[in-house]
MARBA-3410 file (N, C-alpha, C, O; in Angstrom, 1 decimal):
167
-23.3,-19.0,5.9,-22.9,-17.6,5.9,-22.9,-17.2,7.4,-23.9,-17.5,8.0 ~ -22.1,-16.4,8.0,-22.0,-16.0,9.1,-22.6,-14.8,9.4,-22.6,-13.9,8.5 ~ -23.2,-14.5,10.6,-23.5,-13.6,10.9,-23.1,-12.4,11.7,-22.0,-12.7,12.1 ~ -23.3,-11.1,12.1,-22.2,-10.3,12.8,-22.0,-10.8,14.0,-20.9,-10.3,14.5 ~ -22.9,-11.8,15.0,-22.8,-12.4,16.2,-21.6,-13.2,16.0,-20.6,-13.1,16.7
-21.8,-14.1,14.8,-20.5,-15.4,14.8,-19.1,-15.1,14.5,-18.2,-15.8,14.9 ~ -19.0,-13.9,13.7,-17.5,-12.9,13.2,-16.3,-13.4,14.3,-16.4,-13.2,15.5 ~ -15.8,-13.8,13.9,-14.7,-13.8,14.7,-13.4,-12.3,14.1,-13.1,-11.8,13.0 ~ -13.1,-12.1,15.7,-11.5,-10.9,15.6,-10.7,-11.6,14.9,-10.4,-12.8,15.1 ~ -10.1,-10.7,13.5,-9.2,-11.2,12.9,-7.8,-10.2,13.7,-7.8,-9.0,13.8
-6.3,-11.1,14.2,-5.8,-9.7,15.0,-4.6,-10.3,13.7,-4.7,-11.3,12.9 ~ -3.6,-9.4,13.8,-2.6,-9.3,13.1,-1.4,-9.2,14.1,-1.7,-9.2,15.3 ~ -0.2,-9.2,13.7,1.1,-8.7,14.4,2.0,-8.0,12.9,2.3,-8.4,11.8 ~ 2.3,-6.7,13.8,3.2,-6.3,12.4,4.4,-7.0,12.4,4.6,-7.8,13.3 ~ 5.4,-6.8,11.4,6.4,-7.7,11.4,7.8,-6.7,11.2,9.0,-7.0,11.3
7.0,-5.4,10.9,8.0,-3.6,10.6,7.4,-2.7,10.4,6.2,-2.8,10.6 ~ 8.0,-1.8,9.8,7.3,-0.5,10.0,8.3,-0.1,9.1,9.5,-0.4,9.0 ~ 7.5,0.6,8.5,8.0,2.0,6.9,8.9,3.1,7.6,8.8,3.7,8.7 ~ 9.5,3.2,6.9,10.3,4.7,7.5,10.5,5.4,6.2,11.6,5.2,5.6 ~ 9.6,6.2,5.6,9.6,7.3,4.5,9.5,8.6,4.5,8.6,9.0,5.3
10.0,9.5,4.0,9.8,10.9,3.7,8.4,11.4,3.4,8.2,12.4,2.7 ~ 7.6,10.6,3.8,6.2,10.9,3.7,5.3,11.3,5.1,4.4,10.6,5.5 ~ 5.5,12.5,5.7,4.9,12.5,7.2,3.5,13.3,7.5,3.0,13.7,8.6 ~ 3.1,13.5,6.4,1.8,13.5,6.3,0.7,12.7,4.8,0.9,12.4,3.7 ~ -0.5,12.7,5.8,-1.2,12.3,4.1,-1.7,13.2,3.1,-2.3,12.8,2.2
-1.5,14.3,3.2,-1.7,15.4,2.2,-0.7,15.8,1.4,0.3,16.1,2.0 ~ -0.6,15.8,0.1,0.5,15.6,-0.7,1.3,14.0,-1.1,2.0,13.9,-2.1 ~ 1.2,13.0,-0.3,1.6,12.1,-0.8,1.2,11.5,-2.1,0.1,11.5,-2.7 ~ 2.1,11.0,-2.5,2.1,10.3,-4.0,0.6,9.4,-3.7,-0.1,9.3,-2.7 ~ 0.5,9.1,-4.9,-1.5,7.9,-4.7,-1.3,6.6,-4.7,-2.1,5.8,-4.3
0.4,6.3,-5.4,-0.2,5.0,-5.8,2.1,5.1,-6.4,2.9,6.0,-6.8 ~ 2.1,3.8,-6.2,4.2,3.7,-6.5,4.8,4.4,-7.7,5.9,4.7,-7.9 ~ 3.7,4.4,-8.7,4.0,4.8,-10.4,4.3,6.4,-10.0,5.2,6.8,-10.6 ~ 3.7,7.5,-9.0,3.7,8.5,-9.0,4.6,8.6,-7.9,4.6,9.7,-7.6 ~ 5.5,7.8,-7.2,6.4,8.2,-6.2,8.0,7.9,-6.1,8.8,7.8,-5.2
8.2,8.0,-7.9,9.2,7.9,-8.4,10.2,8.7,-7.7,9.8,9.8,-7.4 ~ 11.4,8.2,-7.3,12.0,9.2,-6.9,12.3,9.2,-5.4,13.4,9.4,-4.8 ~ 10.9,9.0,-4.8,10.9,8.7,-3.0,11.3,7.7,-2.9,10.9,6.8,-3.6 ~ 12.5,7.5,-1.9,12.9,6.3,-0.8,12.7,6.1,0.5,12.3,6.9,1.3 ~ 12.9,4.7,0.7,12.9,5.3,2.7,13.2,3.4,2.7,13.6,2.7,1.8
12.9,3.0,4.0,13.1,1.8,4.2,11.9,1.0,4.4,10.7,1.1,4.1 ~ 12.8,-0.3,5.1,11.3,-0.9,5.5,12.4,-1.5,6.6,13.5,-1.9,6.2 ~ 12.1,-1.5,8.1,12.9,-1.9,9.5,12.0,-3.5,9.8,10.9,-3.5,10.3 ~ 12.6,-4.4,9.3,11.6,-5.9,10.0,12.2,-6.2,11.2,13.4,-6.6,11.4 ~ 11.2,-6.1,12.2,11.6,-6.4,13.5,12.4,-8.0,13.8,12.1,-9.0,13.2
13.4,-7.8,14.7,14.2,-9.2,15.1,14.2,-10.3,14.9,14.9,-11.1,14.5 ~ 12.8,-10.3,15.7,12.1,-11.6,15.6,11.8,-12.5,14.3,11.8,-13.7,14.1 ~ 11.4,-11.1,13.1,10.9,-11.8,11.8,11.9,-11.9,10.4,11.6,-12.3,9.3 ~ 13.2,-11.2,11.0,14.5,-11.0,10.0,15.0,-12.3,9.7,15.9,-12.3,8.8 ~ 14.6,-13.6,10.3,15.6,-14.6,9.4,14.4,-15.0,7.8,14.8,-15.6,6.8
13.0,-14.4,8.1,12.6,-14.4,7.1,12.7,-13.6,5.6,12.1,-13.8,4.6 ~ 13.5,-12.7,5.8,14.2,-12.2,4.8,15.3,-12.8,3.8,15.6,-12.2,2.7 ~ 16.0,-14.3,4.2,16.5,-15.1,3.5,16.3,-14.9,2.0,15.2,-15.2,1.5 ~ 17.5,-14.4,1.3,16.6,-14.9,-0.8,16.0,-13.9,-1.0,15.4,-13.9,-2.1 ~ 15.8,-12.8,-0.2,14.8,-11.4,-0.6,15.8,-10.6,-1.5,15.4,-9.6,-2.0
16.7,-10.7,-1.6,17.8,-9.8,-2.5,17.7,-10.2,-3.7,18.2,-9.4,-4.6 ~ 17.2,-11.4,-4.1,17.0,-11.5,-5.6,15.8,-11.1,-6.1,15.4,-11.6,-7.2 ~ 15.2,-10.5,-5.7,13.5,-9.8,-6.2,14.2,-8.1,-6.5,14.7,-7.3,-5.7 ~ 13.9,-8.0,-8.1,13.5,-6.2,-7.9,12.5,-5.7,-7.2,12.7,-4.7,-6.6 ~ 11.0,-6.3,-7.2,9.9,-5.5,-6.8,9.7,-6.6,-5.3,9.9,-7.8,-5.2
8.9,-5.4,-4.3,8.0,-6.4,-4.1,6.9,-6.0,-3.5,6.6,-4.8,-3.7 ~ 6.0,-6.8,-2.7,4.4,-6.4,-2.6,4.4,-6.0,-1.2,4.5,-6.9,-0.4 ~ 4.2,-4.8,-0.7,4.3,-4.9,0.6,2.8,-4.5,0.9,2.1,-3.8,0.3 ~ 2.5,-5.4,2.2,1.1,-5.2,3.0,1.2,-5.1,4.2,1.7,-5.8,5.0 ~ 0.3,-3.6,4.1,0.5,-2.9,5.6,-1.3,-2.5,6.3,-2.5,-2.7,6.0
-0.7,-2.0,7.1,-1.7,-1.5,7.9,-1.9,0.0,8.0,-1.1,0.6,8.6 ~ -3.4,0.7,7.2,-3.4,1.8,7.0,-3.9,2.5,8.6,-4.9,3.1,8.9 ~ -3.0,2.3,9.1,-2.9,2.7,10.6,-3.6,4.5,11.1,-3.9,4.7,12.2 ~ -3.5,5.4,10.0,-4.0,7.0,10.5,-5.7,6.3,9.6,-6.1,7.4,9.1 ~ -6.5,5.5,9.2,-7.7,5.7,8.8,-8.1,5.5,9.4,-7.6,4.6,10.2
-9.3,6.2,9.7,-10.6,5.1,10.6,-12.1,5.8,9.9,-12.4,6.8,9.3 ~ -12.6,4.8,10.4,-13.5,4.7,9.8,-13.8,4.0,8.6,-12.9,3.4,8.0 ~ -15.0,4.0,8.1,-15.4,3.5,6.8,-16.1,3.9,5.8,-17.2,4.0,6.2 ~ -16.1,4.3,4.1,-17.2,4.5,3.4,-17.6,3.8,2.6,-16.7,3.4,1.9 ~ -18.6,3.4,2.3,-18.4,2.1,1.4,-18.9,3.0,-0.1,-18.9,2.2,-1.0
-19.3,4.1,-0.3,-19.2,4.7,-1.5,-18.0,5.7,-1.2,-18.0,6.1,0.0 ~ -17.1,6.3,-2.0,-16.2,7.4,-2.0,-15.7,8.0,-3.3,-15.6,7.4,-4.3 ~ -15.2,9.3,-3.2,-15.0,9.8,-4.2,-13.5,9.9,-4.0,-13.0,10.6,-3.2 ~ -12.6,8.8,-5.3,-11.5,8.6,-5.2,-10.5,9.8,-6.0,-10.8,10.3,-7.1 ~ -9.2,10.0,-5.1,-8.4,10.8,-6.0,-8.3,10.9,-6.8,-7.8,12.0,-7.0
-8.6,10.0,-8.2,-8.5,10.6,-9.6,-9.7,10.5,-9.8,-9.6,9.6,-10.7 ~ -11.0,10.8,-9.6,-12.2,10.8,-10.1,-12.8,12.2,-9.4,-12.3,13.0,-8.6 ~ -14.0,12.3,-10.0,-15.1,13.3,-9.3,-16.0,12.7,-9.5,-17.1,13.4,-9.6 ~ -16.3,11.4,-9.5,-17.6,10.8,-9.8,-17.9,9.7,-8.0,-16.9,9.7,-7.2 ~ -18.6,9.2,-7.8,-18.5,8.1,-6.4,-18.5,6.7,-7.0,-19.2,6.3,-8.0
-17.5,6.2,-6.2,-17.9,4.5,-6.4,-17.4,3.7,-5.1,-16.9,4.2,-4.1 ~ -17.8,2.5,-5.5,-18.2,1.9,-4.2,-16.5,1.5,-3.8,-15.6,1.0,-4.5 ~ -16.3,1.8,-2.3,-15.1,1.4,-1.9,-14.4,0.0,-2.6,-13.2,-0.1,-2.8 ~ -15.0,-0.7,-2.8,-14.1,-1.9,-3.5,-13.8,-2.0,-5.0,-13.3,-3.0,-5.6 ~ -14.3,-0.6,-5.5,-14.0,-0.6,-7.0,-12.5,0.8,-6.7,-12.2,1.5,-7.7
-11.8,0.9,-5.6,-11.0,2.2,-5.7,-9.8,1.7,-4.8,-9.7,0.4,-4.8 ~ -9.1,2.3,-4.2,-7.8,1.8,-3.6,-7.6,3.1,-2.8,-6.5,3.7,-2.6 ~ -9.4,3.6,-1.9,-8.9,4.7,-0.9,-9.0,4.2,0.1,-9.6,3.1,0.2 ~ -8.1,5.0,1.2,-8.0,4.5,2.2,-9.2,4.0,3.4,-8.8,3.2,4.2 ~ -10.5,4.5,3.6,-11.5,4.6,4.2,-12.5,3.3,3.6,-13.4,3.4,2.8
-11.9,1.8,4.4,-11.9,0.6,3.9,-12.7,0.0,5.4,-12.5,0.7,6.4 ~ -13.5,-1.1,5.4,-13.9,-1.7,6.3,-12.7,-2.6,7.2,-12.8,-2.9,8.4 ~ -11.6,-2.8,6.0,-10.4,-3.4,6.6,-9.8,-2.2,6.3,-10.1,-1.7,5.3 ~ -9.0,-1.8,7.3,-7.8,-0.9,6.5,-6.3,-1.5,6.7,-5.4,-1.5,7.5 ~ -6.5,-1.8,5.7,-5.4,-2.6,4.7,-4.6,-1.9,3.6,-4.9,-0.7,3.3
-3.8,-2.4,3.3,-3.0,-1.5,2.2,-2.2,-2.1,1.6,-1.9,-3.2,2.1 ~ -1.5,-2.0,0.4,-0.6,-2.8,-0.6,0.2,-1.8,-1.4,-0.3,-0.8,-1.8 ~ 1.1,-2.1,-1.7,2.0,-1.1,-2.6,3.4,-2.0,-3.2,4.2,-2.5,-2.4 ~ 3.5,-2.0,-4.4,4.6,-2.4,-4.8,5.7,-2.1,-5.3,5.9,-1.7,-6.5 ~ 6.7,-2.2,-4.1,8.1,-1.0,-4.0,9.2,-1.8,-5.1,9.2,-2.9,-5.6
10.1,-0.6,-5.2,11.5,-1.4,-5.8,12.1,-1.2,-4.7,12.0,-0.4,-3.8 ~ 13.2,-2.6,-5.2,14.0,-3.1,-3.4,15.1,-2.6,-3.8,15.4,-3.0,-5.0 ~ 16.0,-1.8,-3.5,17.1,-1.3,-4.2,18.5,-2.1,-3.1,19.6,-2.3,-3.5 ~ 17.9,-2.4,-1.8,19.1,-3.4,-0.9,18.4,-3.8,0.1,17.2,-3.5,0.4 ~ 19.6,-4.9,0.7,19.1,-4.9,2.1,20.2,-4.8,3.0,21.2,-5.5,2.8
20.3,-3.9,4.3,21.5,-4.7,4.8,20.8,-5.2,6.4,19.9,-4.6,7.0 ~ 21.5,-6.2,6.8,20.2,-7.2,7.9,19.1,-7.4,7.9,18.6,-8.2,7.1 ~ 18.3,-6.7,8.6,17.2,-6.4,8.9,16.0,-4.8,8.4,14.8,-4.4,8.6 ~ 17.2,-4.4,7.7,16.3,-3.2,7.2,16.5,-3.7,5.3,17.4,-4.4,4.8 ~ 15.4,-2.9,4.9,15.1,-3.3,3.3,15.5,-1.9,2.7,14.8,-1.1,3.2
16.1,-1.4,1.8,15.9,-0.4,1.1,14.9,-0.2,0.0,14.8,-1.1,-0.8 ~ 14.2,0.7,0.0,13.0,1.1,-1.1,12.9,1.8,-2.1,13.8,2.6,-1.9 ~ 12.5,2.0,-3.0,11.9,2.9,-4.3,10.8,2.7,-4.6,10.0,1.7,-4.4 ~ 10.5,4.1,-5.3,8.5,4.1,-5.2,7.8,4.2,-4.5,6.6,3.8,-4.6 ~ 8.4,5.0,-3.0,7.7,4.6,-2.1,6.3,5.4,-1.9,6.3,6.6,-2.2
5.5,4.9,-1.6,3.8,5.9,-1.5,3.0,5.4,-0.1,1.9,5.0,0.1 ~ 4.2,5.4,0.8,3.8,4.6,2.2,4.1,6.1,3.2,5.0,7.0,3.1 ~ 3.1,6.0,4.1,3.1,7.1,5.0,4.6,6.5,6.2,4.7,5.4,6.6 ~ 5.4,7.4,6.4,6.2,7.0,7.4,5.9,6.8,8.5,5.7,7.8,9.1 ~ 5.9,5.3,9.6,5.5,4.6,10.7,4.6,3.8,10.5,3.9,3.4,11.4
4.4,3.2,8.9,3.1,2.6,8.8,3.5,1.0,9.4,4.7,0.7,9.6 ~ 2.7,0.2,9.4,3.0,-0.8,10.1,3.1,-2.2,9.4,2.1,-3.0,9.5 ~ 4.3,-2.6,8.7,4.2,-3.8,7.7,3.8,-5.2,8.1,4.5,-5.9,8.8 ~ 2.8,-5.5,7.6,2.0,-6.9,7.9,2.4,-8.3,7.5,2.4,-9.3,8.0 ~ 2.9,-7.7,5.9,3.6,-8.9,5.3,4.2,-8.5,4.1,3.7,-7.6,3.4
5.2,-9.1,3.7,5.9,-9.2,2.3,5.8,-10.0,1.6,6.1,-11.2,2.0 ~ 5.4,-9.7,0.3,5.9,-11.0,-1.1,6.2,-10.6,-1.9,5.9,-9.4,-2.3 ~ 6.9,-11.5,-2.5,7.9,-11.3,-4.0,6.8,-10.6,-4.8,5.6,-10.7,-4.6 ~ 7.4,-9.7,-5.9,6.7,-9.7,-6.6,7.3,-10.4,-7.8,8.4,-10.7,-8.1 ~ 6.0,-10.8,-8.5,7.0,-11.9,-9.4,5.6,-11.6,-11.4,4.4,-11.7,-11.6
6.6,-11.3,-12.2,5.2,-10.7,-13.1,4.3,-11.9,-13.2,3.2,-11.9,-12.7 ~ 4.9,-12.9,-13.8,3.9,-14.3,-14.3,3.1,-14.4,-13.3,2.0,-14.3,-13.8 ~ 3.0,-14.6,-11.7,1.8,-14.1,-11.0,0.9,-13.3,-11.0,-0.3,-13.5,-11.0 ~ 1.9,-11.7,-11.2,1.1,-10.6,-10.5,0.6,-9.6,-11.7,-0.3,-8.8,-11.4 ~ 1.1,-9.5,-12.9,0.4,-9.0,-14.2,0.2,-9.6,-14.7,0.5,-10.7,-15.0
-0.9,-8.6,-15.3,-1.9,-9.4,-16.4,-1.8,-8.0,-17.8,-1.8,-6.8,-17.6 ~ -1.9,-8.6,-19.2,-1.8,-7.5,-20.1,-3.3,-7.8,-20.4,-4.0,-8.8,-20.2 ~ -3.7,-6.1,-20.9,-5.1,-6.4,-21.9,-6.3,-6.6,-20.6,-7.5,-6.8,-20.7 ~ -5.7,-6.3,-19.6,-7.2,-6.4,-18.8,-8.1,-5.1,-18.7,-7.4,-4.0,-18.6 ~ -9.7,-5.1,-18.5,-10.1,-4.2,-17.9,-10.0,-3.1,-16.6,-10.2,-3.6,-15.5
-9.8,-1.6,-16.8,-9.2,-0.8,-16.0,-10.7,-0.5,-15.3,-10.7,-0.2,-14.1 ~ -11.6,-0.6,-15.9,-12.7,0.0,-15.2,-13.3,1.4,-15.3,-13.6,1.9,-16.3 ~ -13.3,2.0,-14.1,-13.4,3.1,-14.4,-12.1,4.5,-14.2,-12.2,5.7,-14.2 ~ -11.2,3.7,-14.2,-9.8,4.2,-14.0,-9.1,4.7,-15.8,-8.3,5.6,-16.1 ~ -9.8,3.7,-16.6,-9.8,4.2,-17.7,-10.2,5.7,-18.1,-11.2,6.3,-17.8
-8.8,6.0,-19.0,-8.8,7.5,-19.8,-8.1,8.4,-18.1,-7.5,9.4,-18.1 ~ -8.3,7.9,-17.5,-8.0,8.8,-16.0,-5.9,8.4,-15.1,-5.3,8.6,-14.0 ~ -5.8,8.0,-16.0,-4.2,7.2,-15.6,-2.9,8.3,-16.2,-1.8,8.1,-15.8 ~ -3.2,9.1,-16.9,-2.7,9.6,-17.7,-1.2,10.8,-17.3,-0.1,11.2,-17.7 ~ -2.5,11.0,-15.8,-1.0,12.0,-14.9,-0.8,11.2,-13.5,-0.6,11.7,-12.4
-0.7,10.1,-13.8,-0.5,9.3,-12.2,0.3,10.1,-11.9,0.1,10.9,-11.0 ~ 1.8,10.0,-12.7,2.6,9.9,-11.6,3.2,11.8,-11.1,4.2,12.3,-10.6 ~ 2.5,12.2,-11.3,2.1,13.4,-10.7,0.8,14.1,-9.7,0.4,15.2,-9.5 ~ 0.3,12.6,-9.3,-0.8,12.2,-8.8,-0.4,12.8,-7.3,0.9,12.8,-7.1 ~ -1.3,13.3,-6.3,-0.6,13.5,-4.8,-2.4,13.4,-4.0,-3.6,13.7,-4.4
-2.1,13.1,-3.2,-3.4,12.7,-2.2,-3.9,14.3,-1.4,-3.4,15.4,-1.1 ~ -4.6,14.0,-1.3,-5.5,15.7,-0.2,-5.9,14.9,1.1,-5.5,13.7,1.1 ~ -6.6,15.4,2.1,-6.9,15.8,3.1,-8.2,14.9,2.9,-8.5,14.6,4.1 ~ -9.0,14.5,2.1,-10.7,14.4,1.8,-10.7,12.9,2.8,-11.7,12.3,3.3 ~ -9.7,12.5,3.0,-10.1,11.1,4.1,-9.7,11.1,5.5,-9.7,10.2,6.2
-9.4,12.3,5.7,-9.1,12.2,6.7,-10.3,12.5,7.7,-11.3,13.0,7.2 ~ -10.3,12.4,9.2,-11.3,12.4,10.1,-11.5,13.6,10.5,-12.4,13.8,11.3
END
């Protein structure tokens, strides 16, 4: 087991950046099921556009970014659809030890280097880390445990974020 001396810097490079009708985090959708309706893109820089090859046969996909306006950390929080606290790794808020992020958009085109989107619940300028297909036999599961998200799903997609994470 390592210790906080031995940690090594994990660094990243983005590979794009989001361009959504989303320009602040107050009011944004929570989560893709509630952001029916929003578009915007996704711009993959130059350098990383020949890996876009075969991305046009995917409806969905997984995009992972970098929640670039958080800082800080809580490791209990009280998440947008609850009033109760749980521990940051039981929730999907932004005030993460990593701040990391995931969302799974519909790909509606592409033309070069830019992606077209649906669902989008991405702040506009965020900074894309990585893409993958989404593909179901992978990425759902039926019949699984919701946790404490149960009984509480009910108005996602009228779900909108507040102000409570921010700094």
């Amino acid at each position: 087991m390592m210790n906080m001396q031995e940690e090594k810097m994990v660094k990243f490079t983005p590979i794009g950046c989001v361009h959504s009708p989303h320009q602040d985090l107050a009011g944004m959708p929570i989560q893709p099921p509630a952001a029916k309706g929003f578009s915007g893109t996704v711009e993959i820089f130059p350098e990383f556009s020949d890996g876009l090859k075969d991305i046009e046969a995917f409806t969905r996909l997984m995009l992972i970014y970098h929640l670039h306006k958080s800082e800080g950390c809580s490791l209990t929080v009280k998440p947008f659809l609850d009033t109760q606290s749980h521990g940051v790794f039981a929730t999907r808020v932004p005030k993460r030890p990593n701040a990391i992020g995931f969302s799974v958009v519909r790909l509606i085109g592409r033309e070069g280097n830019i992606l077209q989107i649906g669902d989008v619940d991405i702040l506009d300028g965020t900074p894309i880390l990585d893409i993958k297909p989404y593909v179901p036999l992978f990425d759902a599961y039926q019949n699984e445990r919701y946790g404490w998200f149960e009984g509480k799903l009910t108005d996602i997609e009228v779900a909108r974020s507040d102000d409570r994470f921010k700094n």
